[in-house]
N, CA, C and O atoms as a printed pandas DataFrame, in Angstrom:
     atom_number atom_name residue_name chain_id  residue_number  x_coord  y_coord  z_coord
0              1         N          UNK        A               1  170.165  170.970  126.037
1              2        CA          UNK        A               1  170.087  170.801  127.490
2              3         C          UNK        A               1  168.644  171.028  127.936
3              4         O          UNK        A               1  167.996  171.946  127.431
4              5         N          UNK        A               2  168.110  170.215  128.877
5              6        CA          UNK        A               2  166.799  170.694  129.490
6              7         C          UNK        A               2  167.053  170.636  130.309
7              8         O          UNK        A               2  167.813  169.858  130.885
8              9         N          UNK        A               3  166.119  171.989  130.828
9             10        CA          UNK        A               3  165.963  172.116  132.434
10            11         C          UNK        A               3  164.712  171.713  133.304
11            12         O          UNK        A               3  163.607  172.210  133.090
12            13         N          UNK        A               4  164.921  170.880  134.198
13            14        CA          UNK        A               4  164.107  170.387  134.909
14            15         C          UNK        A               4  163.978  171.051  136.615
15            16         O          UNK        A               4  164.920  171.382  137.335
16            17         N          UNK        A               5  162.488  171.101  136.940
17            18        CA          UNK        A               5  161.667  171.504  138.310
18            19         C          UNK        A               5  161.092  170.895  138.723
19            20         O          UNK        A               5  160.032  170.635  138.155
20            21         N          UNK        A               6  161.463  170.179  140.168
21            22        CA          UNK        A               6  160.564  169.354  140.696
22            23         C          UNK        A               6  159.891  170.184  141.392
23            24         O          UNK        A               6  160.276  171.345  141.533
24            25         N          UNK        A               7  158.539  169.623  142.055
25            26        CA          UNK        A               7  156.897  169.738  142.641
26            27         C          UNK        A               7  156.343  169.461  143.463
27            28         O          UNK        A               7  155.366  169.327  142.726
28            29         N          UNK        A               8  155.863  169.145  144.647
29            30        CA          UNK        A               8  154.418  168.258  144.674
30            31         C          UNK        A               8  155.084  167.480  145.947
31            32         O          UNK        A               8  154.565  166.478  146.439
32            33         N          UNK        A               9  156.206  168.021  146.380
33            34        CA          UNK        A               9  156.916  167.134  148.254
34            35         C          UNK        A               9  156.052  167.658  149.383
35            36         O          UNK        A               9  155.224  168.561  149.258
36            37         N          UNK        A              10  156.286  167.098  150.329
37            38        CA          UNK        A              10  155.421  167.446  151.347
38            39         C          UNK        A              10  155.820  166.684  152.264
39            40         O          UNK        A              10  156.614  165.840  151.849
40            41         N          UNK        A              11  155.584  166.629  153.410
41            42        CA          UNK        A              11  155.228  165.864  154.646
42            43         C          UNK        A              11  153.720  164.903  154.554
43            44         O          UNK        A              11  152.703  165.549  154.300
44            45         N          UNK        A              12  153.619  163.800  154.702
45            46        CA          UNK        A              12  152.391  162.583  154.816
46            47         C          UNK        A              12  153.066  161.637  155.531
47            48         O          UNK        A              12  154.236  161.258  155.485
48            49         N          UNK        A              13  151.590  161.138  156.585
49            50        CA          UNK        A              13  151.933  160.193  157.102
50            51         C          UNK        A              13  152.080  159.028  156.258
51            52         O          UNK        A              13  151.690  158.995  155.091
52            53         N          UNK        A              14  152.684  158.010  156.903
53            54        CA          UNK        A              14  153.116  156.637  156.450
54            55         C          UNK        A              14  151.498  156.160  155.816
55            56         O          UNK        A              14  150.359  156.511  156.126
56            57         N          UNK        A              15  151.822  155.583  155.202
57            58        CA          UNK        A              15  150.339  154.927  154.549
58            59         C          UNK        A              15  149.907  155.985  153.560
59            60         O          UNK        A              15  148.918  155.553  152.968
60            61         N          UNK        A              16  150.109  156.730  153.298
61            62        CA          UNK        A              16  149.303  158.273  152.635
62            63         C          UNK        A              16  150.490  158.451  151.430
63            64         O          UNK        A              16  151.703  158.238  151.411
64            65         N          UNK        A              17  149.669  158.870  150.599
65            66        CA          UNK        A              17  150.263  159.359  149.010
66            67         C          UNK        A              17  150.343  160.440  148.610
67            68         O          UNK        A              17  149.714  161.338  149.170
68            69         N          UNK        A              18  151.096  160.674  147.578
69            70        CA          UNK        A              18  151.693  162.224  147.078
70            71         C          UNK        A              18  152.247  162.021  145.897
71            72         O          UNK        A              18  152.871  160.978  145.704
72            73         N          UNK        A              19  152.126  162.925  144.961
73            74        CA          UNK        A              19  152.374  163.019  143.736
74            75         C          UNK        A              19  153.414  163.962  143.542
75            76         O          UNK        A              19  153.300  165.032  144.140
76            77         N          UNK        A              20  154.577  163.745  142.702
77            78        CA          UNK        A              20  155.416  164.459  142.255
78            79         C          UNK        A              20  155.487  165.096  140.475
79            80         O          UNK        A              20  155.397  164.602  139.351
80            81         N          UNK        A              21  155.663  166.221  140.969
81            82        CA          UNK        A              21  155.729  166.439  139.085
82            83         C          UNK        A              21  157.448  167.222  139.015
83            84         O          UNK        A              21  158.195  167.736  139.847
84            85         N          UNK        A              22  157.506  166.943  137.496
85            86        CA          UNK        A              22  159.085  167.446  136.999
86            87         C          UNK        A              22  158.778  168.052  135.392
87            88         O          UNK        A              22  158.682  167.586  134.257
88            89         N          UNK        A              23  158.685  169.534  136.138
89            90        CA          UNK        A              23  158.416  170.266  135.022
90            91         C          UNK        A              23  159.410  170.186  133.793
91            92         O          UNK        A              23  160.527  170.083  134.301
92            93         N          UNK        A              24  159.532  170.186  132.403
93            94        CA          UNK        A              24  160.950  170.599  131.634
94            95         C          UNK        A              24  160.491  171.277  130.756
95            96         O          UNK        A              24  159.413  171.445  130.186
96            97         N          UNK        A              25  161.784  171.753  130.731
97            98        CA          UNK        A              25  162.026  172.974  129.341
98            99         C          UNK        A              25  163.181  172.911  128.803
99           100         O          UNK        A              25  164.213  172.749  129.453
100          101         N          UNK        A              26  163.109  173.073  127.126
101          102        CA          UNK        A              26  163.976  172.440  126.484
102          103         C          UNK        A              26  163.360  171.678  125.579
103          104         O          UNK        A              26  162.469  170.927  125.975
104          105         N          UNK        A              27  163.659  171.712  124.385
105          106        CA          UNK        A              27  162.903  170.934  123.341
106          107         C          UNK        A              27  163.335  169.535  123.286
107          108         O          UNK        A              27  162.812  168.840  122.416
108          109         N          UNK        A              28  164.324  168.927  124.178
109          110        CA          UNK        A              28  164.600  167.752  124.228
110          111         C          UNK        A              28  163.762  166.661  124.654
111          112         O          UNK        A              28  163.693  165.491  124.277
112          113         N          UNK        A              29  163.018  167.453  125.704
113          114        CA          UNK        A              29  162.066  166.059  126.728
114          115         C          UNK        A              29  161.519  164.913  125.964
115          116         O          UNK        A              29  161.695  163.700  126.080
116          117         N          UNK        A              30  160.554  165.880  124.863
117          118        CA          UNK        A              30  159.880  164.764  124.491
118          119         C          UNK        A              30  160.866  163.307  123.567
119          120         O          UNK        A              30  160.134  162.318  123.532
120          121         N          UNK        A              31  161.718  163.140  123.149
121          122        CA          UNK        A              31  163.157  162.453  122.557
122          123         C          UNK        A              31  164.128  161.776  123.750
123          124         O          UNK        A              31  165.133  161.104  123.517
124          125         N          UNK        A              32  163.573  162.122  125.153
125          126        CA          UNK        A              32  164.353  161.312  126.135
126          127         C          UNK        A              32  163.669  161.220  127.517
127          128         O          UNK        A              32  162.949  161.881  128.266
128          129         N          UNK        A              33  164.530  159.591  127.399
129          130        CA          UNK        A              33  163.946  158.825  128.913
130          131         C          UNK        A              33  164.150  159.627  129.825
131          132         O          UNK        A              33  164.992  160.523  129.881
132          133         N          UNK        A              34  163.107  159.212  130.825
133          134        CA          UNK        A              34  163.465  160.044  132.137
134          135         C          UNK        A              34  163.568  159.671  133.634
135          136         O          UNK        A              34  163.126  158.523  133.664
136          137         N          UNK        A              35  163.805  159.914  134.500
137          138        CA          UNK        A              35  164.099  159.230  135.600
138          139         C          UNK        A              35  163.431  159.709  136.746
139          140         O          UNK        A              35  162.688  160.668  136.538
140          141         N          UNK        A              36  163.503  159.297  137.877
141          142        CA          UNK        A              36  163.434  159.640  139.436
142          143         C          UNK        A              36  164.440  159.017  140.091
143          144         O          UNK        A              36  164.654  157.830  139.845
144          145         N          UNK        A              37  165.428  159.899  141.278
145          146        CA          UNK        A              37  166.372  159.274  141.952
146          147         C          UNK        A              37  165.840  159.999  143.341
147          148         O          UNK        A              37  165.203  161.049  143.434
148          149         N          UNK        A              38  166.124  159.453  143.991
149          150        CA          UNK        A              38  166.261  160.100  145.496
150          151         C          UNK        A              38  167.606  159.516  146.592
151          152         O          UNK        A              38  168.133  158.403  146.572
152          153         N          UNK        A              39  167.954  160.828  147.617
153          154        CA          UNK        A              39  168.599  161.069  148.573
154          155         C          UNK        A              39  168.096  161.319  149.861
155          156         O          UNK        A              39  167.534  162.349  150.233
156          157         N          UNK        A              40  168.461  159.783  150.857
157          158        CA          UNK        A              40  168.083  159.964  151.883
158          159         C          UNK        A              40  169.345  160.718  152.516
159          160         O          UNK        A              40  170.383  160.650  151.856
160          161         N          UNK        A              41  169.375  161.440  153.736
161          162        CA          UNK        A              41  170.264  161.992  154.761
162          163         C          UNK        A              41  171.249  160.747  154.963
163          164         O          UNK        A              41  170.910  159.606  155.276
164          165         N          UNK        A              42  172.458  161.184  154.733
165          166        CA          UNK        A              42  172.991  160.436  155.284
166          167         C          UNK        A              42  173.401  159.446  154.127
167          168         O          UNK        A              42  174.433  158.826  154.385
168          169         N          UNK        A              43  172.841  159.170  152.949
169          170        CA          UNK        A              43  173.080  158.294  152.203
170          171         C          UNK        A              43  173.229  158.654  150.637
171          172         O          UNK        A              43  172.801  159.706  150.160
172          173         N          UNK        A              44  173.733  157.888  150.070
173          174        CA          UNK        A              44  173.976  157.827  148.294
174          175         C          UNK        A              44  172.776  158.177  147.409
175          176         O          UNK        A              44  171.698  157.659  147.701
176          177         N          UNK        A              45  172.830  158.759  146.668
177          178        CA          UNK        A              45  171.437  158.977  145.805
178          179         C          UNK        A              45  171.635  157.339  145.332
179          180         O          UNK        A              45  172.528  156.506  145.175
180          181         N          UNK        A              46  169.951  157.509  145.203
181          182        CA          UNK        A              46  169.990  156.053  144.597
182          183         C          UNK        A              46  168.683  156.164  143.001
183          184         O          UNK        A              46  168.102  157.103  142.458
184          185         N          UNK        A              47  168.707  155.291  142.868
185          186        CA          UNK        A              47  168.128  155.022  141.608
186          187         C          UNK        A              47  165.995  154.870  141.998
187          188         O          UNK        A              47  165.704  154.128  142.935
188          189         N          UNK        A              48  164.886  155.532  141.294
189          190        CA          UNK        A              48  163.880  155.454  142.090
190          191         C          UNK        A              48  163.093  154.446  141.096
191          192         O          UNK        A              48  162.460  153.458  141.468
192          193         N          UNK        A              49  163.305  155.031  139.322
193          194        CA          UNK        A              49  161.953  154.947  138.637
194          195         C          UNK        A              49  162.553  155.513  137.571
195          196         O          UNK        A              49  163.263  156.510  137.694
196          197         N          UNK        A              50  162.174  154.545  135.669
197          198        CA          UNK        A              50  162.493  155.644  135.117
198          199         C          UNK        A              50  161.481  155.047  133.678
199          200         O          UNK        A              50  160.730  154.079  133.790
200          201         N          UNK        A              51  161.627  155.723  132.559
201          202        CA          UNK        A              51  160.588  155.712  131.655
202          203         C          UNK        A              51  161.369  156.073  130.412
203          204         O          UNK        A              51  162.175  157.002  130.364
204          205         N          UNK        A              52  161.023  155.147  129.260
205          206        CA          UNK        A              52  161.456  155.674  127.797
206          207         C          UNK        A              52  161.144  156.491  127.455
207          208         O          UNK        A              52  160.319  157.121  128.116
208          209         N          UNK        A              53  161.590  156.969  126.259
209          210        CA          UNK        A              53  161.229  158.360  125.884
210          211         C          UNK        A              53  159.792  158.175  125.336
211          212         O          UNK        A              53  159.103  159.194  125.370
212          213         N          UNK        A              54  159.377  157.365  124.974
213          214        CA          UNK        A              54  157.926  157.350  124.294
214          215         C          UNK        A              54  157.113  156.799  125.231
215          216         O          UNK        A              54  155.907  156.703  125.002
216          217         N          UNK        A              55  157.693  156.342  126.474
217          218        CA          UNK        A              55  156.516  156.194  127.473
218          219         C          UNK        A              55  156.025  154.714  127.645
219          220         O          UNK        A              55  155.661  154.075  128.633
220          221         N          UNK        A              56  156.131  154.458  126.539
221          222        CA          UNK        A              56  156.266  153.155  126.627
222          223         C          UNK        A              56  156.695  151.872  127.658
223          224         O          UNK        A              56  155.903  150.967  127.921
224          225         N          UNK        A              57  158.350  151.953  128.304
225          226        CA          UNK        A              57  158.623  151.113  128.886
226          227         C          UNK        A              57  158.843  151.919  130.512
227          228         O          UNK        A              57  158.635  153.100  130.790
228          229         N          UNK        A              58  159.136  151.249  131.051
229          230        CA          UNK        A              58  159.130  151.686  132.925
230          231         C          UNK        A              58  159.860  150.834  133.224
231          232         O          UNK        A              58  159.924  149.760  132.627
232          233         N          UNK        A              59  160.765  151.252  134.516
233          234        CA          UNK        A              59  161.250  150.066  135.479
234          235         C          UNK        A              59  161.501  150.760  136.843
235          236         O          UNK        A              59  161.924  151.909  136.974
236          237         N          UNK        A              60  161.214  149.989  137.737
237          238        CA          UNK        A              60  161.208  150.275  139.177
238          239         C          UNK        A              60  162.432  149.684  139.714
239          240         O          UNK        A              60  163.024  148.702  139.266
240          241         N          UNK        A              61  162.765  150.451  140.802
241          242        CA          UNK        A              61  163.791  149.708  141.975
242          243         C          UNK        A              61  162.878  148.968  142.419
243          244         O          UNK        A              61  161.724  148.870  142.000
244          245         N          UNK        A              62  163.621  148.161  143.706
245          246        CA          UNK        A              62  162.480  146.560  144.126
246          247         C          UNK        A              62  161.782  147.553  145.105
247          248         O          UNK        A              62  160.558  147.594  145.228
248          249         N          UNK        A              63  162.959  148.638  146.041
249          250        CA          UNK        A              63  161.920  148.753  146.819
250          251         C          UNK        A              63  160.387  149.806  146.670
251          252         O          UNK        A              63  159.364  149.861  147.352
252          253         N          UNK        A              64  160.733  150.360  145.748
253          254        CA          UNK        A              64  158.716  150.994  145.261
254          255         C          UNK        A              64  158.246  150.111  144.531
255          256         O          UNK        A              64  157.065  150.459  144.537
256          257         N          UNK        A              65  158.302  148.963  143.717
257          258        CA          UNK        A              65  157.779  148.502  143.036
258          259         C          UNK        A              65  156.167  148.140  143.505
259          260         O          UNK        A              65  155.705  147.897  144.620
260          261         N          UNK        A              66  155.577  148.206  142.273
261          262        CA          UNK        A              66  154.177  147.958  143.383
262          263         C          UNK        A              66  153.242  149.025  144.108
263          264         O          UNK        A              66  152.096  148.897  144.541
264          265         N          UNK        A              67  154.058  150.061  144.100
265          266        CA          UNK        A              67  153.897  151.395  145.520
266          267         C          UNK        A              67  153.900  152.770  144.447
267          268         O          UNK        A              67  152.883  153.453  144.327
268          269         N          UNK        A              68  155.002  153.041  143.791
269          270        CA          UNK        A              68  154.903  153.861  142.706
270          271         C          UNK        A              68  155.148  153.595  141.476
271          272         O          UNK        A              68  155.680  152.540  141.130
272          273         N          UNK        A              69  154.695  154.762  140.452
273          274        CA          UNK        A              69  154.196  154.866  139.593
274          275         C          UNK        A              69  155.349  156.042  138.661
275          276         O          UNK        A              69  155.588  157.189  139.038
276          277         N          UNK        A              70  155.688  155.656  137.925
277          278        CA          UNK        A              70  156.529  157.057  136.990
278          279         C          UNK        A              70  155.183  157.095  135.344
279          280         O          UNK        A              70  154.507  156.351  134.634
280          281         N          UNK        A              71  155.520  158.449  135.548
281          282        CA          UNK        A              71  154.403  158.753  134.158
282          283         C          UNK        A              71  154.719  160.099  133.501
283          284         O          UNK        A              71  154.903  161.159  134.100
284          285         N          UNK        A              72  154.749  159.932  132.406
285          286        CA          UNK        A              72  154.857  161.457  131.641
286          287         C          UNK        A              72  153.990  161.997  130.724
287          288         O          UNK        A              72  153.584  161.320  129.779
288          289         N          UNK        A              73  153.756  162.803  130.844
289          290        CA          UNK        A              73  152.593  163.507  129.637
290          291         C          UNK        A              73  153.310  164.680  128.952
291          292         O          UNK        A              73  153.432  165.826  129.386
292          293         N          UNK        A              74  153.891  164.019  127.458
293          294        CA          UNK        A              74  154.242  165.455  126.307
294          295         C          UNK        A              74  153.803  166.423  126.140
295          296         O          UNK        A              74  154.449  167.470  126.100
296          297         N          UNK        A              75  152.575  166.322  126.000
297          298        CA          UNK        A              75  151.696  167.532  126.003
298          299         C          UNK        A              75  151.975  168.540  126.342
299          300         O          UNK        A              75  152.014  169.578  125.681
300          301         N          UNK        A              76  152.348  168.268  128.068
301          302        CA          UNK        A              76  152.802  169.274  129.477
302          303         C          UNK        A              76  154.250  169.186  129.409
303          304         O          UNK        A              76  154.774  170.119  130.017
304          305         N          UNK        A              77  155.018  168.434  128.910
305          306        CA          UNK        A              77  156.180  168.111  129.021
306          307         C          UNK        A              77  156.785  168.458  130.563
307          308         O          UNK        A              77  157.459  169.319  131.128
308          309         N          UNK        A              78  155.975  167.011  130.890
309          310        CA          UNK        A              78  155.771  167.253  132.382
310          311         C          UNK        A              78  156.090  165.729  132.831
311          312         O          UNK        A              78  155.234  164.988  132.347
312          313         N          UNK        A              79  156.773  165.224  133.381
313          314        CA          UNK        A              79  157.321  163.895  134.465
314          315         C          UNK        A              79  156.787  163.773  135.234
315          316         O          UNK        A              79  156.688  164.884  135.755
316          317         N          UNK        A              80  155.886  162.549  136.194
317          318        CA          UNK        A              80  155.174  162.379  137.331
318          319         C          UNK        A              80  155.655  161.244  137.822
319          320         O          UNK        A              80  156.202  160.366  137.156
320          321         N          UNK        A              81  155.414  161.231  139.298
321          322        CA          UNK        A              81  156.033  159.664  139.892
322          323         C          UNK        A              81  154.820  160.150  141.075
323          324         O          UNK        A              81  154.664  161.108  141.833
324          325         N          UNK        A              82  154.110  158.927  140.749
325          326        CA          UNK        A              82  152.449  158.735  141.837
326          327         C          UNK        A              82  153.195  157.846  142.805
327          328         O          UNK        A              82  153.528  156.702  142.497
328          329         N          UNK        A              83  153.524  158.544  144.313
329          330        CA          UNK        A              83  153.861  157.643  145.113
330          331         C          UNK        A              83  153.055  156.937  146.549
331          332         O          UNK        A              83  153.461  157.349  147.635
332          333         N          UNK        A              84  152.182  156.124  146.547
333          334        CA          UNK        A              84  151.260  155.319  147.173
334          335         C          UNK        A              84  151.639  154.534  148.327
335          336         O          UNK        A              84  152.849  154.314  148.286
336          337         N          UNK        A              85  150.949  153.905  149.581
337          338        CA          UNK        A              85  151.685  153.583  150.683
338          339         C          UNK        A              85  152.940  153.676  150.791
339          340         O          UNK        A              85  153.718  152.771  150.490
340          341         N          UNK        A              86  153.357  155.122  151.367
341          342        CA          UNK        A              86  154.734  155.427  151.694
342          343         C          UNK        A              86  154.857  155.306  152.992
343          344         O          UNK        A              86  154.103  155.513  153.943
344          345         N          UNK        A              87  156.180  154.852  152.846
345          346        CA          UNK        A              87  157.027  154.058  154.262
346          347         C          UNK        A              87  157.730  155.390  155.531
347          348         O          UNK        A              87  157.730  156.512  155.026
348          349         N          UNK        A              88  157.945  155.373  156.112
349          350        CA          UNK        A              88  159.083  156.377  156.521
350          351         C          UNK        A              88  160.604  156.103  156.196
351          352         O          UNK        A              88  161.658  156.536  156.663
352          353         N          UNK        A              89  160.349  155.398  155.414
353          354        CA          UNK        A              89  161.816  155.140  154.498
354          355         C          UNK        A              89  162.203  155.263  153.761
355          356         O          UNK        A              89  163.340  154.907  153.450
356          357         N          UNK        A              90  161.009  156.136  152.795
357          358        CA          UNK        A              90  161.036  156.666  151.548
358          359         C          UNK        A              90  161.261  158.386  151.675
359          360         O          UNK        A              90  161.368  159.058  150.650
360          361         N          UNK        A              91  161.300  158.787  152.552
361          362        CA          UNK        A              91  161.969  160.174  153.380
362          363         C          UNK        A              91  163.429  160.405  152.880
363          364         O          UNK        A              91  164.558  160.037  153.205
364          365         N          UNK        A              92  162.803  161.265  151.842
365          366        CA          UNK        A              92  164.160  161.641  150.937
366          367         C          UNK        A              92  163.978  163.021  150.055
367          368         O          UNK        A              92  162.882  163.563  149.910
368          369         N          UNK        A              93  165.618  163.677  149.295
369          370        CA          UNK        A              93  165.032  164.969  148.402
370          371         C          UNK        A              93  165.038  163.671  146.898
371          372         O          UNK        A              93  165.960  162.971  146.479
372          373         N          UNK        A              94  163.646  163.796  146.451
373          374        CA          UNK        A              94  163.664  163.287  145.094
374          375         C          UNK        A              94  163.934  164.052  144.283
375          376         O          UNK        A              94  163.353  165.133  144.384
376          377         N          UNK        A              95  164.898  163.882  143.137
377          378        CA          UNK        A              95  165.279  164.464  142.110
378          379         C          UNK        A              95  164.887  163.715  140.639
379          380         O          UNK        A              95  164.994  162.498  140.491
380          381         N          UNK        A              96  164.454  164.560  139.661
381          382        CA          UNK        A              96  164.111  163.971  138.616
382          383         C          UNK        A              96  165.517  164.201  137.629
383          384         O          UNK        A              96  166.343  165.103  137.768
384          385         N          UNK        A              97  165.526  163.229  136.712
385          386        CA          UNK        A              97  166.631  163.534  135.709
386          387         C          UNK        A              97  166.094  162.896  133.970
387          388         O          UNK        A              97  165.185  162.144  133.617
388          389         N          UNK        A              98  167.115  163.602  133.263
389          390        CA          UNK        A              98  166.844  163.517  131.846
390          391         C          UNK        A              98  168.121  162.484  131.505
391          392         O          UNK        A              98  169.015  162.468  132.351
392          393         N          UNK        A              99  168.262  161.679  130.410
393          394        CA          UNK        A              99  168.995  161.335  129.644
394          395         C          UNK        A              99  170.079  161.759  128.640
395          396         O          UNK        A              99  169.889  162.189  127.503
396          397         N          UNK        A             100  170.678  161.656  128.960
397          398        CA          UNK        A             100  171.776  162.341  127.776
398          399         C          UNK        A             100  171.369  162.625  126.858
399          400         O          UNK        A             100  171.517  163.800  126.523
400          401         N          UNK        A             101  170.591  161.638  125.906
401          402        CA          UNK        A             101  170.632  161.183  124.354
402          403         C          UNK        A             101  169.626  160.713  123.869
403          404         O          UNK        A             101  168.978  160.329  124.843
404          405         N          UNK        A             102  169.066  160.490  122.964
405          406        CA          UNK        A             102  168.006  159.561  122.683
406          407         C          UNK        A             102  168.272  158.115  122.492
407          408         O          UNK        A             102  169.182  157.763  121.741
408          409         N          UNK        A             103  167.476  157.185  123.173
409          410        CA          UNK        A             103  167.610  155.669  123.110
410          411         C          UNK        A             103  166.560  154.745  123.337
411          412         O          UNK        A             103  165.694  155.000  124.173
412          413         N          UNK        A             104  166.551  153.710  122.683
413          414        CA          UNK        A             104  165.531  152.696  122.696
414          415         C          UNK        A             104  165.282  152.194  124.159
415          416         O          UNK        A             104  166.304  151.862  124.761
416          417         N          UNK        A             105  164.397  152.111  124.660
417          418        CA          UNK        A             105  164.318  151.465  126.114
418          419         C          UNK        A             105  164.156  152.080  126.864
419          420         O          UNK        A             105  163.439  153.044  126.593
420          421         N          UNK        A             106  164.734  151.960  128.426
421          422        CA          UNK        A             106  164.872  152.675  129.865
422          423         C          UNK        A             106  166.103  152.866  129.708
423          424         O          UNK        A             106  166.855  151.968  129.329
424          425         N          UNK        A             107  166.561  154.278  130.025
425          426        CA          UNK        A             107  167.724  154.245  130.002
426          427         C          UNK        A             107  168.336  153.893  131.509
427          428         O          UNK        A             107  167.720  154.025  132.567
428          429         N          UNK        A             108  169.544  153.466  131.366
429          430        CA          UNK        A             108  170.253  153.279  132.972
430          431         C          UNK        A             108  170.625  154.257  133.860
431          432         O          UNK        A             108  170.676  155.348  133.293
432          433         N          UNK        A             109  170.889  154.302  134.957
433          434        CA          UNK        A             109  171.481  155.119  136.110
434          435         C          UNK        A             109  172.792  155.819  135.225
435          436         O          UNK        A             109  172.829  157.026  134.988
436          437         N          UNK        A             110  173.369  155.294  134.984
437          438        CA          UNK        A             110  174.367  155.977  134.205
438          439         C          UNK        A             110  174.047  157.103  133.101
439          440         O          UNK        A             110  174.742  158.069  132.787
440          441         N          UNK        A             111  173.168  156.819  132.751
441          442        CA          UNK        A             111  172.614  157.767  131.455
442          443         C          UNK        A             111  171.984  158.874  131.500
443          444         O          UNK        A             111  171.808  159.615  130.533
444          445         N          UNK        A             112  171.542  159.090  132.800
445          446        CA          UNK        A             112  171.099  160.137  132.965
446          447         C          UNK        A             112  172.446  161.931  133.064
447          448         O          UNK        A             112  173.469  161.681  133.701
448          449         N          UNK        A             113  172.369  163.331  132.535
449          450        CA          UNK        A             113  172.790  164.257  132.815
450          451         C          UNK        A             113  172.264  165.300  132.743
451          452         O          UNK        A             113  172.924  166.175  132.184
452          453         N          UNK        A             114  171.336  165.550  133.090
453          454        CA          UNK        A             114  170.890  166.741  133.451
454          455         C          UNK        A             114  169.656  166.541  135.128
455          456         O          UNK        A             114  168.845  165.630  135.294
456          457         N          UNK        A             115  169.863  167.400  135.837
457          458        CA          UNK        A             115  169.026  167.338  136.930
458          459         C          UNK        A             115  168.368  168.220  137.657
459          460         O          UNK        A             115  168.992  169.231  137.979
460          461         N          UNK        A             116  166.919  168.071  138.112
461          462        CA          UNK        A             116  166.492  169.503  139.276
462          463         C          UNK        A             116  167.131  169.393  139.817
463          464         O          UNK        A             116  168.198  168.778  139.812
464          465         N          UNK        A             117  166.171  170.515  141.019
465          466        CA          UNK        A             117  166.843  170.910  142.391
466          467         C          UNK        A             117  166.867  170.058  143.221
467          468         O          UNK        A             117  167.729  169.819  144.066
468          469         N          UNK        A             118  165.484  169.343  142.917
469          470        CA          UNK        A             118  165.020  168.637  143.844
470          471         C          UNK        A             118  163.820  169.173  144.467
471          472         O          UNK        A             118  163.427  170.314  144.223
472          473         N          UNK        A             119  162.835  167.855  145.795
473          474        CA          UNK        A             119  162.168  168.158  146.056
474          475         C          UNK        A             119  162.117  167.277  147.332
475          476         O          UNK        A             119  162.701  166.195  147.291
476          477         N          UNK        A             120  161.414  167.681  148.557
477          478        CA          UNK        A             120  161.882  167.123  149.735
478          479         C          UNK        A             120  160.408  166.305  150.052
479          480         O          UNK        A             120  159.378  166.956  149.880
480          481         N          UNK        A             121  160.331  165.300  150.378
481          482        CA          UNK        A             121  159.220  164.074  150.540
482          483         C          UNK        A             121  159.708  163.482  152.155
483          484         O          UNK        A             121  160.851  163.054  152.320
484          485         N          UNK        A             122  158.706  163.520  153.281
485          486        CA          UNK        A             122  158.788  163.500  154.582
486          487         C          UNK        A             122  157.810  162.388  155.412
487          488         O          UNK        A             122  156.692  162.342  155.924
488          489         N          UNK        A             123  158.583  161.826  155.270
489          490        CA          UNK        A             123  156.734  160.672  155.672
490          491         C          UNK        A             123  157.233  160.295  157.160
491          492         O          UNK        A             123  158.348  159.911  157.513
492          493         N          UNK        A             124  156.280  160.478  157.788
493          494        CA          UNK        A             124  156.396  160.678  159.256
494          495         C          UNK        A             124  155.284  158.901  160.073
495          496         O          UNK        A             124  154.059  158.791  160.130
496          497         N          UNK        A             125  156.071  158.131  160.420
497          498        CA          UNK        A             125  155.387  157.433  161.315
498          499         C          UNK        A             125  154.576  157.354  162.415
499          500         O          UNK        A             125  154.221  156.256  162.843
């Protein structure tokens, strides 16, 4: 099991960027994909950003594509999602998550089980 800590939320205006980190612990990280989901008020967690275990592959939802960035460094065994012209619609608690298992690729929304607390991201118009 790893345990994951998200980082790095804040309040920024629209247009303005912020970086998230997702600390882990657990000798698993480096052996599995990892994710970003977020929860707006009011709505379904949804799917943000996620990354193979070797870093290698990425895939975005449509709507950050372009805007953010998911990145991990083993080293730190540390998860990042660089998020760049943010909307006031991106006003959500982002949560990072791990993968079950080890697997070739990105893993899917489904695949993810383990999760932070979360972290609260506020972008004000």
């Amino acid at each position: 099991q790893v345990q994951l800590v998200e980082s790095g939320g804040g309040l920024v205006q629209a247009g303005g960027s912020l970086r998230l980190s997702c600390a882990a612990s657990g000798h698993t990280f480096s052996n599995r994909g990892m994710g970003w989901f977020r929860q707006a008020p009011r709505k379904e967690r949804e799917f943000v950003a996620a990354i193979s275990w070797s870093g290698g592959s990425t895939y975005y939802a449509d709507s950050v594509k372009g805007r953010f960035t998911i990145s991990r460094d083993k080293a730190k065994n540390t998860l990042y999602l660089q998020m760049n012209s943010l909307k006031p619609e991106d006003t959500a608690v982002y949560y990072c998550a791990a993968d079950r298992r080890l697997r070739l690729g990105v893993p899917s929304s489904a695949d993810f089980g383990s999760w932070g607390q979360g972290t609260q991201v506020t972008v004000s118009s």
